[in-house]
PDBQT receptor file of N, H, CA, C and O in Angstrom, charges set to zero:
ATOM      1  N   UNK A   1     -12.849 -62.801 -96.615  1.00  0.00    +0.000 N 
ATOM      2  CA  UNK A   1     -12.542 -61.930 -95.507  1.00  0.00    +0.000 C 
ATOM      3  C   UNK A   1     -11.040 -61.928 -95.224  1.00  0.00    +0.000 C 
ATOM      4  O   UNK A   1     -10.431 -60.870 -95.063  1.00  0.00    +0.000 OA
ATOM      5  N   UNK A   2     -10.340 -63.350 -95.155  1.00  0.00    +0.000 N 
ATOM      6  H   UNK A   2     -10.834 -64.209 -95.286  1.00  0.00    +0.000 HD
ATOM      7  CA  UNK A   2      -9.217 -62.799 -94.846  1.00  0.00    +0.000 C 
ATOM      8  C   UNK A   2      -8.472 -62.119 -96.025  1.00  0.00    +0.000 C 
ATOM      9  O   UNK A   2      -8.024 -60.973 -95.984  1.00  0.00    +0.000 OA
ATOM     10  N   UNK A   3      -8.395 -62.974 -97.090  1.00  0.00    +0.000 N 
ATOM     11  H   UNK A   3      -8.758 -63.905 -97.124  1.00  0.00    +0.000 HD
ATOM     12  CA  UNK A   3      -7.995 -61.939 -98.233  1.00  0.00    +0.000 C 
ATOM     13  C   UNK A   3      -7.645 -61.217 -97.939  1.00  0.00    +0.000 C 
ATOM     14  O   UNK A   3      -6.493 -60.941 -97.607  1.00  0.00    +0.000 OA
ATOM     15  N   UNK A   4      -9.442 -60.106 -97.993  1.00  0.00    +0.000 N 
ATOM     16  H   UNK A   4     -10.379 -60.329 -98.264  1.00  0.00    +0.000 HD
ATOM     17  CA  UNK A   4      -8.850 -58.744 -97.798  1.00  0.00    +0.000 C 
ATOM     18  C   UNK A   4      -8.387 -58.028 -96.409  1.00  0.00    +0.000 C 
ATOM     19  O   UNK A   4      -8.138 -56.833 -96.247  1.00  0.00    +0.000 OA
ATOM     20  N   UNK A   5      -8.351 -58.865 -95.649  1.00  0.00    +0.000 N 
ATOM     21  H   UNK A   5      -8.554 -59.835 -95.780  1.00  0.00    +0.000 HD
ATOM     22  CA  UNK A   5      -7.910 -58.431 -94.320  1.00  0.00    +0.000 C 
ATOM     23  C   UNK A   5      -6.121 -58.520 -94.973  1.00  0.00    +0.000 C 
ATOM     24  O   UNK A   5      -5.417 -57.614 -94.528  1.00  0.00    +0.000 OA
ATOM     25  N   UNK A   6      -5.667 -59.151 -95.593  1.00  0.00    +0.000 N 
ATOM     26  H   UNK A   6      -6.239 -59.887 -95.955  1.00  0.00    +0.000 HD
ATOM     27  CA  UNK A   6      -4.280 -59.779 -96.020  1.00  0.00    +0.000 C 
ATOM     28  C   UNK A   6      -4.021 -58.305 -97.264  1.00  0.00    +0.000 C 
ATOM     29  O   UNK A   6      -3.004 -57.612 -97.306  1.00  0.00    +0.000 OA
ATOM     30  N   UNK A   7      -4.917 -58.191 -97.913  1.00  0.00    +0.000 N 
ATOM     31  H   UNK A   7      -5.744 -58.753 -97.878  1.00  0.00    +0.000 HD
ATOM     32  CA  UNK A   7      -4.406 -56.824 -98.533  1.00  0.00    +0.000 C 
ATOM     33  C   UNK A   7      -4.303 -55.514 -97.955  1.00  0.00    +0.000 C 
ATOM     34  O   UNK A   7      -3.374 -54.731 -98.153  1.00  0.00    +0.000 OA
ATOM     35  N   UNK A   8      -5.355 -55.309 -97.194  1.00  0.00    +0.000 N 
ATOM     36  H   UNK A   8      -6.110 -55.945 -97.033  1.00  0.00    +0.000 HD
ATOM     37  CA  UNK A   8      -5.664 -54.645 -96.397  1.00  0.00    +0.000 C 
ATOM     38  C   UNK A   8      -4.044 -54.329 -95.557  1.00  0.00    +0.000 C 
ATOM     39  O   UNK A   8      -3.454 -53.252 -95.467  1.00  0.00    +0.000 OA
ATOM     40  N   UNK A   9      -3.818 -55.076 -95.260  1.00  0.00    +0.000 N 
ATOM     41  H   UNK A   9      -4.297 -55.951 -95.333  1.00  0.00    +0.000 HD
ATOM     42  CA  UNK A   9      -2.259 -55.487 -94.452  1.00  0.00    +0.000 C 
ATOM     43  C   UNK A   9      -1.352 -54.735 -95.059  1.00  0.00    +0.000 C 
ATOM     44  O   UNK A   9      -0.561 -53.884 -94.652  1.00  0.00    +0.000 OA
ATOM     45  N   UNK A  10      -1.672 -55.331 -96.431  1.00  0.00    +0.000 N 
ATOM     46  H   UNK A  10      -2.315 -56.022 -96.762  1.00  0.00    +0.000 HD
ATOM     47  CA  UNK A  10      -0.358 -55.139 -97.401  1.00  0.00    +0.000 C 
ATOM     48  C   UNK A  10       0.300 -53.389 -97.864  1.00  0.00    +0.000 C 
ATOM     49  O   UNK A  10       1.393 -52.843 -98.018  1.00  0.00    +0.000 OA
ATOM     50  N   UNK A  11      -1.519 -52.948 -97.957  1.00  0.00    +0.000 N 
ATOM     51  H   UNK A  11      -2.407 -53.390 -97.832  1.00  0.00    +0.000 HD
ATOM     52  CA  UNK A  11      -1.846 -51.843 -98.614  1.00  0.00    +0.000 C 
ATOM     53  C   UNK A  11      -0.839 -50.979 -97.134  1.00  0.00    +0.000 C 
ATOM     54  O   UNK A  11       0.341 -50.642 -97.231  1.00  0.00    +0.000 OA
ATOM     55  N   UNK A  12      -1.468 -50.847 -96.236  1.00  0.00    +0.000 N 
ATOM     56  H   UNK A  12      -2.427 -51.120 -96.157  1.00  0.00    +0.000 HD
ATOM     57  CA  UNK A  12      -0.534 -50.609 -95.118  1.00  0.00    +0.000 C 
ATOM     58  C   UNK A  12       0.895 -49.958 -94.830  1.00  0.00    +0.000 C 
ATOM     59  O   UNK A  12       1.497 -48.907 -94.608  1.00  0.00    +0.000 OA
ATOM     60  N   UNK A  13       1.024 -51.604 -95.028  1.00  0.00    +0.000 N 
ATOM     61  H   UNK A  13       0.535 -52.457 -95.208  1.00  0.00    +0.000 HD
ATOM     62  CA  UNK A  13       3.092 -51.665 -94.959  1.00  0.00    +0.000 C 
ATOM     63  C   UNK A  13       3.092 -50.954 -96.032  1.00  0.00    +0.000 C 
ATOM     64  O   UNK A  13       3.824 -49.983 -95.843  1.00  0.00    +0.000 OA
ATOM     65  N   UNK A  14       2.492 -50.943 -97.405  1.00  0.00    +0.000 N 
ATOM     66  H   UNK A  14       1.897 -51.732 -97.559  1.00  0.00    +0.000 HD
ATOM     67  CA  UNK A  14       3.528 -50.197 -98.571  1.00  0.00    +0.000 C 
ATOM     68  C   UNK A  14       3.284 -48.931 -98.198  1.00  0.00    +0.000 C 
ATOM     69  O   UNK A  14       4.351 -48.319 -98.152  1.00  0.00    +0.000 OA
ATOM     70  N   UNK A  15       2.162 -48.109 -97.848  1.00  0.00    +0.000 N 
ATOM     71  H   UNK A  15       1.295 -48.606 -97.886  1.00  0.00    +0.000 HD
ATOM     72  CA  UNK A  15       2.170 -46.968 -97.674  1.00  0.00    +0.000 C 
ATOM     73  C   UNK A  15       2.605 -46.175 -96.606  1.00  0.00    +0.000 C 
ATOM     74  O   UNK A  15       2.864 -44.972 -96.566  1.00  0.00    +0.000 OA
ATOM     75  N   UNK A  16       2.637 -46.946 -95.845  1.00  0.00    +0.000 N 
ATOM     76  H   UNK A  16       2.427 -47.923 -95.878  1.00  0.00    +0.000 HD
ATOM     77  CA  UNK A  16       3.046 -46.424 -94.204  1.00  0.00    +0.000 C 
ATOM     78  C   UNK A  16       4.203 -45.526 -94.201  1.00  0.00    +0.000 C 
ATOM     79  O   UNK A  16       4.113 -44.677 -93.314  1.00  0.00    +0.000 OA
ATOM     80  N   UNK A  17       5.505 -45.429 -95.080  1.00  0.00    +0.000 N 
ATOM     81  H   UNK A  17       5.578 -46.118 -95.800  1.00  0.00    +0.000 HD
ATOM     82  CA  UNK A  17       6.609 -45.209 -95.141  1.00  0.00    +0.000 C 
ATOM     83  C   UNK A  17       6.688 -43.847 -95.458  1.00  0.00    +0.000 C 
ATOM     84  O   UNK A  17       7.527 -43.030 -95.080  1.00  0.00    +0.000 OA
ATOM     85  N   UNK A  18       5.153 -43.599 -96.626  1.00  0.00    +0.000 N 
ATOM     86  H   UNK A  18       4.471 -44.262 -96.933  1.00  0.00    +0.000 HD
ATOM     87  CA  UNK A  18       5.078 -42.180 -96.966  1.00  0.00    +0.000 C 
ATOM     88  C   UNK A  18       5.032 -41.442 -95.961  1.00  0.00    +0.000 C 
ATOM     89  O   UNK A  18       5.941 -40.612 -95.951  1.00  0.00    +0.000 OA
ATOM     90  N   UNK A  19       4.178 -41.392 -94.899  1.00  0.00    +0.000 N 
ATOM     91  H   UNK A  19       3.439 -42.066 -94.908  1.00  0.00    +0.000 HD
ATOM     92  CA  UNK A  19       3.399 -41.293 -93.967  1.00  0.00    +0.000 C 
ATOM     93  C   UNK A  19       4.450 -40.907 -92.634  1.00  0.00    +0.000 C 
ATOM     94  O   UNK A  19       3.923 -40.314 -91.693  1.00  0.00    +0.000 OA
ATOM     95  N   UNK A  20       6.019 -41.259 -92.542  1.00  0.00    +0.000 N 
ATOM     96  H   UNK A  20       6.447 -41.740 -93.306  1.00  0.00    +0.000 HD
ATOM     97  CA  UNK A  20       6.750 -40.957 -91.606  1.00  0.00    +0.000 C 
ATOM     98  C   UNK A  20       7.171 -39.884 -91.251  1.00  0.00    +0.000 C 
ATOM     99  O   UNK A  20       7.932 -39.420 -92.100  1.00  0.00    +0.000 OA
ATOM    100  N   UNK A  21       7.008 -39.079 -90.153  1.00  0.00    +0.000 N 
ATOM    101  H   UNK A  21       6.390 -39.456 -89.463  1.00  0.00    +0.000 HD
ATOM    102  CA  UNK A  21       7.371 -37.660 -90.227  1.00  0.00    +0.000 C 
ATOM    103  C   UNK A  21       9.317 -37.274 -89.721  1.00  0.00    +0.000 C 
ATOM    104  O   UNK A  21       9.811 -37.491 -88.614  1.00  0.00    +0.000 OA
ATOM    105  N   UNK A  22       9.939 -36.755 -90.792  1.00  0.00    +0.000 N 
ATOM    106  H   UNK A  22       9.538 -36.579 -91.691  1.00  0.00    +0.000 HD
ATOM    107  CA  UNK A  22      11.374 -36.930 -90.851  1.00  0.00    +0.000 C 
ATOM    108  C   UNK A  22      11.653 -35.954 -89.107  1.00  0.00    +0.000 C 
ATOM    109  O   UNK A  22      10.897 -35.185 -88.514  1.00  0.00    +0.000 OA
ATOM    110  N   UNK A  23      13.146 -36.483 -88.734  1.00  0.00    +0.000 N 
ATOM    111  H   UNK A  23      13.761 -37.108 -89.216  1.00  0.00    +0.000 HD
ATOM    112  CA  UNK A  23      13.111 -36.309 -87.799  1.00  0.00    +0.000 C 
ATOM    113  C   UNK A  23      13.669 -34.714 -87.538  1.00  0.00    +0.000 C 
ATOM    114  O   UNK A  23      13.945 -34.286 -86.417  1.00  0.00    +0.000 OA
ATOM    115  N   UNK A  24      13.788 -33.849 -88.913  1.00  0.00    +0.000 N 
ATOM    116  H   UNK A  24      13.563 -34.196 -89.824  1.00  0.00    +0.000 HD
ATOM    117  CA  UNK A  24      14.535 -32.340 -89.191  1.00  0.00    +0.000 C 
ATOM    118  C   UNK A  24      12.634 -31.599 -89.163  1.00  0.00    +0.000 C 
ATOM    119  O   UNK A  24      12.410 -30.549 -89.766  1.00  0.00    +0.000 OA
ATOM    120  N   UNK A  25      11.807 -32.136 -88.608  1.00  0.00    +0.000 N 
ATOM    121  H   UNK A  25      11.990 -32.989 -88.118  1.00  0.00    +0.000 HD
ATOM    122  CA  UNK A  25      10.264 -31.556 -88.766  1.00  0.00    +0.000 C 
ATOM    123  C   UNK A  25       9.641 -30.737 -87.263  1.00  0.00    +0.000 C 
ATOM    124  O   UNK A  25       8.626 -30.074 -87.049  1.00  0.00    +0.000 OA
ATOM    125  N   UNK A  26      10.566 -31.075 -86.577  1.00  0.00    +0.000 N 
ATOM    126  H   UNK A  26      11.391 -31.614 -86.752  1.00  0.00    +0.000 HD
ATOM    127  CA  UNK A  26      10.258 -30.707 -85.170  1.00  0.00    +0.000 C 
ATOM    128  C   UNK A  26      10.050 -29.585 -84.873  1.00  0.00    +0.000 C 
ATOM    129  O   UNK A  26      10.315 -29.806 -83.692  1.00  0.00    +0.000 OA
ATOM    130  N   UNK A  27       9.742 -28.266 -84.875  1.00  0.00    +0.000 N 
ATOM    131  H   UNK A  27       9.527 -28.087 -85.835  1.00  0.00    +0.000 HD
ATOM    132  CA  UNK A  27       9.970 -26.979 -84.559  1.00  0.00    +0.000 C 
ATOM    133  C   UNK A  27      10.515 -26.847 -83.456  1.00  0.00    +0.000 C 
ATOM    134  O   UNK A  27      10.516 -25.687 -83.046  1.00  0.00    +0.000 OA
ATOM    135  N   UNK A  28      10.917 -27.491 -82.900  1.00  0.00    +0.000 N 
ATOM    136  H   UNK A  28      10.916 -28.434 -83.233  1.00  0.00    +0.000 HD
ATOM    137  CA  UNK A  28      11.787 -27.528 -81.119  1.00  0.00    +0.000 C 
ATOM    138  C   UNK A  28      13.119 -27.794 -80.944  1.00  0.00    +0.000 C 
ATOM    139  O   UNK A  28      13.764 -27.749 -79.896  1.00  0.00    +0.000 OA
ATOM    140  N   UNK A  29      13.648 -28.202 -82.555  1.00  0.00    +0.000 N 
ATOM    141  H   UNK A  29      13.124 -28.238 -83.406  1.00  0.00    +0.000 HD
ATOM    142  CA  UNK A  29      15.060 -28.947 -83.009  1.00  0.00    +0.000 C 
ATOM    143  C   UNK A  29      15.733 -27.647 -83.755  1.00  0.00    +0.000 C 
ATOM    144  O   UNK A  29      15.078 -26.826 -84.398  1.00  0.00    +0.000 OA
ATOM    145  N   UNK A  30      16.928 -27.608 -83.589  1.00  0.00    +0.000 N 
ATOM    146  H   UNK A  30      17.460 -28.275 -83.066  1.00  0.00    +0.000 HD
ATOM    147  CA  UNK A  30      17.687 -26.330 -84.116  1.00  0.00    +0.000 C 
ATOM    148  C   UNK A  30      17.768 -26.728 -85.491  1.00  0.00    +0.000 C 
ATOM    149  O   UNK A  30      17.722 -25.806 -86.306  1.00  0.00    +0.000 OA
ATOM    150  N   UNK A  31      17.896 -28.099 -86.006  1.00  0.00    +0.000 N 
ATOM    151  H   UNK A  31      17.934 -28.848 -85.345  1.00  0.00    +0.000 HD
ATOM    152  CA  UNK A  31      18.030 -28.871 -86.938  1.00  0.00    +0.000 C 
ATOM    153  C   UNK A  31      16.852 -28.650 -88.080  1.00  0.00    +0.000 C 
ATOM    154  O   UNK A  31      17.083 -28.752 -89.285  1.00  0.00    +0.000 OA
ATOM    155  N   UNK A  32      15.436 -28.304 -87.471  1.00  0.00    +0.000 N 
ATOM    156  H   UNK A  32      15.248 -28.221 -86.492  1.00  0.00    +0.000 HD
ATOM    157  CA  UNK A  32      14.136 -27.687 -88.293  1.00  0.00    +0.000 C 
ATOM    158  C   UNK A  32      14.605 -26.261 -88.602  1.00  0.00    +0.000 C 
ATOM    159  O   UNK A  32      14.371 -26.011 -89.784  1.00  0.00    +0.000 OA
ATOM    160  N   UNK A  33      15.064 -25.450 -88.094  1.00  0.00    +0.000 N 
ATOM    161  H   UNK A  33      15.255 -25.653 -87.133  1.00  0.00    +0.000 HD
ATOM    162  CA  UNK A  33      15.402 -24.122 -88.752  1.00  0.00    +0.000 C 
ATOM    163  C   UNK A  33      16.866 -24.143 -89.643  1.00  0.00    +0.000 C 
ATOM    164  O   UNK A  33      17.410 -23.105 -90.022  1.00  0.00    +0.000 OA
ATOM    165  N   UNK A  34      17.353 -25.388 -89.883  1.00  0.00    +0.000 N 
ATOM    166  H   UNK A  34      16.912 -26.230 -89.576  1.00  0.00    +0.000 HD
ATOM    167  CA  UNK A  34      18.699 -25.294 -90.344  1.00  0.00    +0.000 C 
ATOM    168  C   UNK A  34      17.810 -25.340 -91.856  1.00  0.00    +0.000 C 
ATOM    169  O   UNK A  34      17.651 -24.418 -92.656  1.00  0.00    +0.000 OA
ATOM    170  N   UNK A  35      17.356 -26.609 -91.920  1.00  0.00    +0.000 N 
ATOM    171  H   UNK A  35      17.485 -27.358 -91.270  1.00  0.00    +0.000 HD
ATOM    172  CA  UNK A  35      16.834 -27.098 -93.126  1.00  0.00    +0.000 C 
ATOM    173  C   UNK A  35      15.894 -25.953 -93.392  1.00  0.00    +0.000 C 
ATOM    174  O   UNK A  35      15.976 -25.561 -94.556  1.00  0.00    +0.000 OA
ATOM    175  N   UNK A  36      15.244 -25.469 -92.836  1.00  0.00    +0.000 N 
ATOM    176  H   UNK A  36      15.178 -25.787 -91.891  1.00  0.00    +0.000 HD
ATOM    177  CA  UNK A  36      14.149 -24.353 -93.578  1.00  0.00    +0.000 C 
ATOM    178  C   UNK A  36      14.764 -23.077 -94.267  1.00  0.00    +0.000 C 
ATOM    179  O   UNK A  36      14.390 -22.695 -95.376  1.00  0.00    +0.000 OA
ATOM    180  N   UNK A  37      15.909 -22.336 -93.392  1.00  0.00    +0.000 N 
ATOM    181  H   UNK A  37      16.213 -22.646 -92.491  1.00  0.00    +0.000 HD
ATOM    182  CA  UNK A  37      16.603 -21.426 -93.905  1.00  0.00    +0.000 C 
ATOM    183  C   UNK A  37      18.068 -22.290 -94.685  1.00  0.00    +0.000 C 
ATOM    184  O   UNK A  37      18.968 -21.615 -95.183  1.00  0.00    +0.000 OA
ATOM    185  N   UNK A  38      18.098 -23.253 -94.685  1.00  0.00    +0.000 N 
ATOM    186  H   UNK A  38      17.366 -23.801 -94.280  1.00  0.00    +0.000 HD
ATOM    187  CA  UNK A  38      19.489 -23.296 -95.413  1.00  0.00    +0.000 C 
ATOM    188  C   UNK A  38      20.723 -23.043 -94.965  1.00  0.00    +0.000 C 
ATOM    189  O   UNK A  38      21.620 -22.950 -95.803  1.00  0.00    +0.000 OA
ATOM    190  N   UNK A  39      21.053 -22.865 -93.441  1.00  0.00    +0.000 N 
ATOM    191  H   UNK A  39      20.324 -22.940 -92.760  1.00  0.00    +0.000 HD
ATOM    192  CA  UNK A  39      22.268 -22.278 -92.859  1.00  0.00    +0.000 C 
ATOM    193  C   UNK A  39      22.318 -22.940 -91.773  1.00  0.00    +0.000 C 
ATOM    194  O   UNK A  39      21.426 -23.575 -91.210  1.00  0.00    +0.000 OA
ATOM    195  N   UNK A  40      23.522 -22.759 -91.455  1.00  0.00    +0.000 N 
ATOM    196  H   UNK A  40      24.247 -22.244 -91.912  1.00  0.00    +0.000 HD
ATOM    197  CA  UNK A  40      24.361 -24.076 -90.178  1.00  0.00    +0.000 C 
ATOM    198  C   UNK A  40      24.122 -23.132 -88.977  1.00  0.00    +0.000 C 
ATOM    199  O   UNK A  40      24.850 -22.145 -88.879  1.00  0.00    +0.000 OA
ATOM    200  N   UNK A  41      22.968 -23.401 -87.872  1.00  0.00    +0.000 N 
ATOM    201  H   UNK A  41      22.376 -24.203 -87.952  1.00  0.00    +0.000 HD
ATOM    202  CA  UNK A  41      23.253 -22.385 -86.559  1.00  0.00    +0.000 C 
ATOM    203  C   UNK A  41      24.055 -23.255 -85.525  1.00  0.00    +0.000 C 
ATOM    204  O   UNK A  41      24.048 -24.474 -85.353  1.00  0.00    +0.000 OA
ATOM    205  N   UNK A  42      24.522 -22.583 -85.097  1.00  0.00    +0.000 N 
ATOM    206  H   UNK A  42      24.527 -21.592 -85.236  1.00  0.00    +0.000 HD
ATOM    207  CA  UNK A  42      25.686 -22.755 -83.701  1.00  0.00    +0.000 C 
ATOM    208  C   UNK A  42      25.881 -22.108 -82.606  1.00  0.00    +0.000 C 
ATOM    209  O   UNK A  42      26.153 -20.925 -82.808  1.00  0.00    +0.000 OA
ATOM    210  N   UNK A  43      25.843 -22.487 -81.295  1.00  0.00    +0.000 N 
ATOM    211  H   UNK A  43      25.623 -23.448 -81.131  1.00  0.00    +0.000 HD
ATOM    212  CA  UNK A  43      25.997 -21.817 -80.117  1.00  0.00    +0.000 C 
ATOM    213  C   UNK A  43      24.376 -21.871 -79.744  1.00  0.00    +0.000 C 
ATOM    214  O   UNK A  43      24.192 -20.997 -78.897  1.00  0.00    +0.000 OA
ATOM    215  N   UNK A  44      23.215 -22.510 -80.026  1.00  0.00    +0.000 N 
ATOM    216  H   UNK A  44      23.365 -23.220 -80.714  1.00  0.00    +0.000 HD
ATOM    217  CA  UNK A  44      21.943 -22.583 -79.363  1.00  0.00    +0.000 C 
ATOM    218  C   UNK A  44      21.902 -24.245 -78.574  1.00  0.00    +0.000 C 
ATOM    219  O   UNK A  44      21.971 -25.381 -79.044  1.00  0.00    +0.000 OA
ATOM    220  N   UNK A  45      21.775 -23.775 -77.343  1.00  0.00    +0.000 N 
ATOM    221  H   UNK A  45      21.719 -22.852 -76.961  1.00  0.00    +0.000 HD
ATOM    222  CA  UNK A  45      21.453 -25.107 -76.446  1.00  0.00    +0.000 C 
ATOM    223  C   UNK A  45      19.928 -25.617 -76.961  1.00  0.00    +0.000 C 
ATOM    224  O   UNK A  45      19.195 -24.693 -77.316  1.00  0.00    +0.000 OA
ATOM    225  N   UNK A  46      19.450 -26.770 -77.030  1.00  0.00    +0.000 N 
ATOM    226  H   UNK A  46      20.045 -27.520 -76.742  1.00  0.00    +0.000 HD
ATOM    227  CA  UNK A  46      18.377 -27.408 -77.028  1.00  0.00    +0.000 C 
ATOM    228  C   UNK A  46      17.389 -26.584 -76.069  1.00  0.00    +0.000 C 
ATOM    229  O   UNK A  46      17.654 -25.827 -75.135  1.00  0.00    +0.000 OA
ATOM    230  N   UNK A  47      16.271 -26.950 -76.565  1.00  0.00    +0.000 N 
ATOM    231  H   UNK A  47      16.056 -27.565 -77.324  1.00  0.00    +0.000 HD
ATOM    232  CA  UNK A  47      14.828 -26.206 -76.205  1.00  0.00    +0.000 C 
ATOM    233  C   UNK A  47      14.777 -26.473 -74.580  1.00  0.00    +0.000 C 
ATOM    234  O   UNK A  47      14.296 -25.629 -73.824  1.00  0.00    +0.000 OA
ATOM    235  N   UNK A  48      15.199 -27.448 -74.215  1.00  0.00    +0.000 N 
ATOM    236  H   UNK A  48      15.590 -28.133 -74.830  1.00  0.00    +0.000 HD
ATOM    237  CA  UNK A  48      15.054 -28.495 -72.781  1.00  0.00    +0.000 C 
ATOM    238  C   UNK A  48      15.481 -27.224 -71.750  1.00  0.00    +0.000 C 
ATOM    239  O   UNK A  48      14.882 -26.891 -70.727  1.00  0.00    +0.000 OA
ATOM    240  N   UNK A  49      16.977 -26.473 -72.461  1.00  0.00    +0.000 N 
ATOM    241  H   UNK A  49      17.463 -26.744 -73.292  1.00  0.00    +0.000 HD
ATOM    242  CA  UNK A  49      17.848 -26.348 -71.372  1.00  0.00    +0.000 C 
ATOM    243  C   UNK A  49      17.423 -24.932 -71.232  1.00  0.00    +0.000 C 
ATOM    244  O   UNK A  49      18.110 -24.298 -70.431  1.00  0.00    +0.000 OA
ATOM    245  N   UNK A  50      16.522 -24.318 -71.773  1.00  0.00    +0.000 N 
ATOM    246  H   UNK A  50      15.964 -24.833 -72.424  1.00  0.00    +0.000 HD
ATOM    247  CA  UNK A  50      16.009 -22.825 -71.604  1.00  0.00    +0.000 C 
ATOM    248  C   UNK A  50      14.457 -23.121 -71.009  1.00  0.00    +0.000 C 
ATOM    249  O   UNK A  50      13.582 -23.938 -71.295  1.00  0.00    +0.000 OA
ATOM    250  N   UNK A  51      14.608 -21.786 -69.819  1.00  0.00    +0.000 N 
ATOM    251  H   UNK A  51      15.319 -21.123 -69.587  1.00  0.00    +0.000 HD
ATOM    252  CA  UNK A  51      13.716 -21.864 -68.907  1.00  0.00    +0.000 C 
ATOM    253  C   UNK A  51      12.056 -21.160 -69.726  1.00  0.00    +0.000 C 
ATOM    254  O   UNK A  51      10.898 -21.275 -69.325  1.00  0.00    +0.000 OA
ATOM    255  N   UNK A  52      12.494 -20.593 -70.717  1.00  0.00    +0.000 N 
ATOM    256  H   UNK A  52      13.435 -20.499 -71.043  1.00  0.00    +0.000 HD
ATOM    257  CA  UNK A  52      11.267 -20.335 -71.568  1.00  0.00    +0.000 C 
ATOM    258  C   UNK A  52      11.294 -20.627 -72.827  1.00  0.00    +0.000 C 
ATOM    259  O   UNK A  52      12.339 -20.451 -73.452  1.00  0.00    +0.000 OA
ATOM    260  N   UNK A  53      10.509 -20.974 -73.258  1.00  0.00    +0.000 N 
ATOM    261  H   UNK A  53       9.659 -21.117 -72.750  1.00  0.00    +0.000 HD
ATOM    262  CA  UNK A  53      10.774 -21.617 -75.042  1.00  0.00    +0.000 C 
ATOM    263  C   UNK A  53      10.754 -20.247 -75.824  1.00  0.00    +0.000 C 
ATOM    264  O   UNK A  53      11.138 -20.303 -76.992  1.00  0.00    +0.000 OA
ATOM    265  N   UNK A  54      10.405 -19.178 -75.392  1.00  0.00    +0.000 N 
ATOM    266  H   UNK A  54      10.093 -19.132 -74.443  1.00  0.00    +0.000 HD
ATOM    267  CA  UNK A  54      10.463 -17.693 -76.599  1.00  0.00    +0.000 C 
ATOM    268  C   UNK A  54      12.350 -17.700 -76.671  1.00  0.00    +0.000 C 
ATOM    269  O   UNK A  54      13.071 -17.693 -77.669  1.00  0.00    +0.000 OA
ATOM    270  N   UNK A  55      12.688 -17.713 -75.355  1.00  0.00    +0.000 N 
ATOM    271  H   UNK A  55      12.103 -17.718 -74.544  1.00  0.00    +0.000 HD
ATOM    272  CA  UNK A  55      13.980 -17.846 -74.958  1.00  0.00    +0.000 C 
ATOM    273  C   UNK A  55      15.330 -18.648 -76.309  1.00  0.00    +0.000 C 
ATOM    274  O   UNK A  55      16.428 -18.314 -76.754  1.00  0.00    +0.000 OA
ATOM    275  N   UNK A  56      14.470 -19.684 -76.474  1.00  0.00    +0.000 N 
ATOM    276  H   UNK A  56      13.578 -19.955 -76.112  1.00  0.00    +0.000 HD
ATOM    277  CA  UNK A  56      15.000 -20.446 -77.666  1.00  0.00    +0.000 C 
ATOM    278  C   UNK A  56      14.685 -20.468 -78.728  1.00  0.00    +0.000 C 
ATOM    279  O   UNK A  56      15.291 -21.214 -79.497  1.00  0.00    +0.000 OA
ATOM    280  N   UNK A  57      13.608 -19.656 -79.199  1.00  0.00    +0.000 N 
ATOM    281  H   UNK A  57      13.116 -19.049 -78.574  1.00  0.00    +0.000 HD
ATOM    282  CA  UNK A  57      13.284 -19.333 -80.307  1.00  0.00    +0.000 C 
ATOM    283  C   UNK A  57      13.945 -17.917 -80.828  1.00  0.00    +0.000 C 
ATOM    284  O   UNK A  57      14.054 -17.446 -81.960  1.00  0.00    +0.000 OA
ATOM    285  N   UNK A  58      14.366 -17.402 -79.437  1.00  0.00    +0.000 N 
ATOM    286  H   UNK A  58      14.277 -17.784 -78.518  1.00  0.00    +0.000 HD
ATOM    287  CA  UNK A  58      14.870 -15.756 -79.768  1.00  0.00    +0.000 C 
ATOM    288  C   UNK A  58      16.236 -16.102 -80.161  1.00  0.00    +0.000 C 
ATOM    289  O   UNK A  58      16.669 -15.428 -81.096  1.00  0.00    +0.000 OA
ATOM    290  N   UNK A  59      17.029 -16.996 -79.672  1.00  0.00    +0.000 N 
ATOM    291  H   UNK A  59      16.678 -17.544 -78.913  1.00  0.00    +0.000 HD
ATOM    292  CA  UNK A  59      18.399 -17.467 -79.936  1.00  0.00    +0.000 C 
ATOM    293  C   UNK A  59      18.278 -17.633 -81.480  1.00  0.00    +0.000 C 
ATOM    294  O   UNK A  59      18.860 -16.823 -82.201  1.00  0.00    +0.000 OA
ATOM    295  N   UNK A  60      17.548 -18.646 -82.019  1.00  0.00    +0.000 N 
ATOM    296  H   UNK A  60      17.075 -19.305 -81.433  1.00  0.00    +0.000 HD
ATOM    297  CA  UNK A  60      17.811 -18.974 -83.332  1.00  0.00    +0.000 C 
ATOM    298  C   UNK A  60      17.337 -18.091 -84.241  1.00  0.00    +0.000 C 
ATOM    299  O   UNK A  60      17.531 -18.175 -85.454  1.00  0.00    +0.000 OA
ATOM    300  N   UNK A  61      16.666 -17.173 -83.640  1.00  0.00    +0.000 N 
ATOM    301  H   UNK A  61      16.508 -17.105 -82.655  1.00  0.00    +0.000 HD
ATOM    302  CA  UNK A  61      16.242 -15.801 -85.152  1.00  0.00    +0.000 C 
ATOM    303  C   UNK A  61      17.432 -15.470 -85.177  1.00  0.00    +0.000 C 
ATOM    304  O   UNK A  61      17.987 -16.005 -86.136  1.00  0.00    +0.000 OA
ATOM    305  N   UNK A  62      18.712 -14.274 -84.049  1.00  0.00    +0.000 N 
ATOM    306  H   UNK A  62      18.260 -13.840 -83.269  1.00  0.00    +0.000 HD
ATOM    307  CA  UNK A  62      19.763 -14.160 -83.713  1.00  0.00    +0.000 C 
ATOM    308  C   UNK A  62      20.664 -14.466 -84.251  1.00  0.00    +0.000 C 
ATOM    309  O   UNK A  62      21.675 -13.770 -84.337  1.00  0.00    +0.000 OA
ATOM    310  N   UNK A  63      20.496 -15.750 -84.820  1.00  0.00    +0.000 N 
ATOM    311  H   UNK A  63      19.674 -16.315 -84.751  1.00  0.00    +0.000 HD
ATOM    312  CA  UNK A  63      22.146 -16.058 -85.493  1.00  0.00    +0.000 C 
ATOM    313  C   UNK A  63      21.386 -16.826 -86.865  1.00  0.00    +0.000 C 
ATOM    314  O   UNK A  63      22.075 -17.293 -87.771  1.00  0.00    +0.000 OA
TER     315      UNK A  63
């Protein structure tokens, strides 16, 4: 039992790493549409600071 409670463990930690979701994955990050289209946007405030989220999604089609 413990054994495999001890591989079990192991199996885990090695795989866990695959399993991390990168932090450019967000759809709420200007940083997820940089990496998807390939181009540097500039002049969009964070999702936080707009009173509607279409609001910030309309910014980054835009530029």
């Amino acid at each position: 039992m413990k054994i495999r409670n001890a591989l079990l463990l192991y199996c885990c930690a090695f795989v866990s790493p695959f399993f991390e979701v990168e932090h450019d994955q967000d759809p709420s990050k200007v940083e997820f549409f940089e990496r998807i289209y390939g181009i540097e946007i500039k002049e969009v405030k964070p999702l936080e600071e707009y009173q509607d989220p279409g609001t910030f999604y309309s910014e980054v089609t835009k530029k």
